[in-house]
N, C-alpha and C positions, 0 to 999 in steps of 0.2 A: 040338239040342233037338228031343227030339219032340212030337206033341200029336195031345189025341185029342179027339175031337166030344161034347160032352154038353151033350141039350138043345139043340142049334142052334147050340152057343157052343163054340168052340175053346179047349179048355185044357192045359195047359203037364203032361207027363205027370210031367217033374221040381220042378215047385213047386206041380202042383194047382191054380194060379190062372188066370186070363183074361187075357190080353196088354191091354193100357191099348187101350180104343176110340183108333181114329183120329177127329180131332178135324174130320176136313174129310169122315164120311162121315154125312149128316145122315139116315140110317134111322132110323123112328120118332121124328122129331123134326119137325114141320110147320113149324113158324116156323124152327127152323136149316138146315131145306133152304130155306126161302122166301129168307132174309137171306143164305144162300150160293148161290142163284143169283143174287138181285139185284148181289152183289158180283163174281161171275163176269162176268155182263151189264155191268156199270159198267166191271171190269178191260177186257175186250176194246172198250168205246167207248175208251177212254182209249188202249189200243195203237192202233185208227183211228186216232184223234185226233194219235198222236202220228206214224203214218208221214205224215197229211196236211201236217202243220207241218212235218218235215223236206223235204217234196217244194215247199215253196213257193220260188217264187220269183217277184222283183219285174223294175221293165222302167221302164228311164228312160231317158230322150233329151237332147241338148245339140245348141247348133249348130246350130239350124231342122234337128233330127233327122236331121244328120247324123252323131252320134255316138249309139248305141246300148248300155247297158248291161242287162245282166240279173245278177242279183243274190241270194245269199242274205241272209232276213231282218237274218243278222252284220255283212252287208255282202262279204261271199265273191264276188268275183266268179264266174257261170260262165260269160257268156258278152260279149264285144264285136266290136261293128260299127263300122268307118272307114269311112262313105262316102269314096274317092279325091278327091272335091273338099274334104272335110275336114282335106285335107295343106295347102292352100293358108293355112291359117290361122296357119301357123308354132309351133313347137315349145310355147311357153307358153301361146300359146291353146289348143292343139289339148290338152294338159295337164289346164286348167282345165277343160275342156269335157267330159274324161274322168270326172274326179272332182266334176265335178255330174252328169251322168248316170249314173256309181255312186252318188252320195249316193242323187240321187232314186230307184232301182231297189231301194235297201236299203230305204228309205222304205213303197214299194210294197208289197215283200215282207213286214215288220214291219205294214203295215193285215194285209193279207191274212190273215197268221199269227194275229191278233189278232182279225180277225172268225172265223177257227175257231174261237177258244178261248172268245170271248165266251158262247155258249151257255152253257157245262161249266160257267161260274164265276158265271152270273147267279144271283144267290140266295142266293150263300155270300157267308163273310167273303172271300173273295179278290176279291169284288164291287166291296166300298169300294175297292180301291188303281188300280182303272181308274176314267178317265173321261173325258168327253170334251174332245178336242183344239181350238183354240181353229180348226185351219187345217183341221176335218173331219173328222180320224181320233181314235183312240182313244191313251189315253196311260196309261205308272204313273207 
């Protein structure tokens, strides 16, 4: 297809018409450039937003903190620590001791991730389905 320039405006040399404006380029429009950068701006907090919440993680302890877990919000483990005197406790202790210190590290992680988001959602309807948790944190 070729096209030739009339008046400022590219036109279609085989149909004589103007190709359909693109819908995201807000020339001579004040309020469609205003409202497409607000949405630009709000898209890119939102990408923040969301490498923050993926980078979170929580930190919980068991065993007068000898058991160490770090944790994603899902409960993902990434990381644990056995203090060596921690063996002493035997196999179903040292267990138990594991998965309350992942409980509470997921616990952690899940405030965390939720005082990110808190800001982004105060205002909106996605406002109503948090509120507050009877043990401090924030809950749906």
């Amino acid at each position: 297809m070729t096209a030739a320039t009339c008046q400022g405006r590219v036109v279609s040399q085989e149909t004589g018409k103007t190709p359909p404006a693109n819908p995201f380029d807000a020339a001579g429009d004040r309020e469609l450039g205003r409202l497409l950068k607000g949405y630009r701006e709000d898209v890119a907090a939102l990408e923040r937003l969301n490498d923050q919440v993926t980078a979170v993680r929580g930190r919980g302890e068991a065993a007068q903190g000898r058991v160490v877990a770090e944790a994603t919000q899902t409960g993902g483990l990434t990381g644990l620590t056995i203090d060596p005197r921690a063996m002493r406790l035997g196999s179903a202790a040292l267990a138990e001791a594991i998965l309350e210190a992942a409980g509470e590290a997921a616990r952690d992680a899940g405030q965390a991730a939720a005082d990110l988001v808190t800001p982004f959602i105060a205002g909106t309807p996605l406002d109503d389905g948090v509120r507050d948790d009877p043990r401090g944190g924030r809950r749906r």
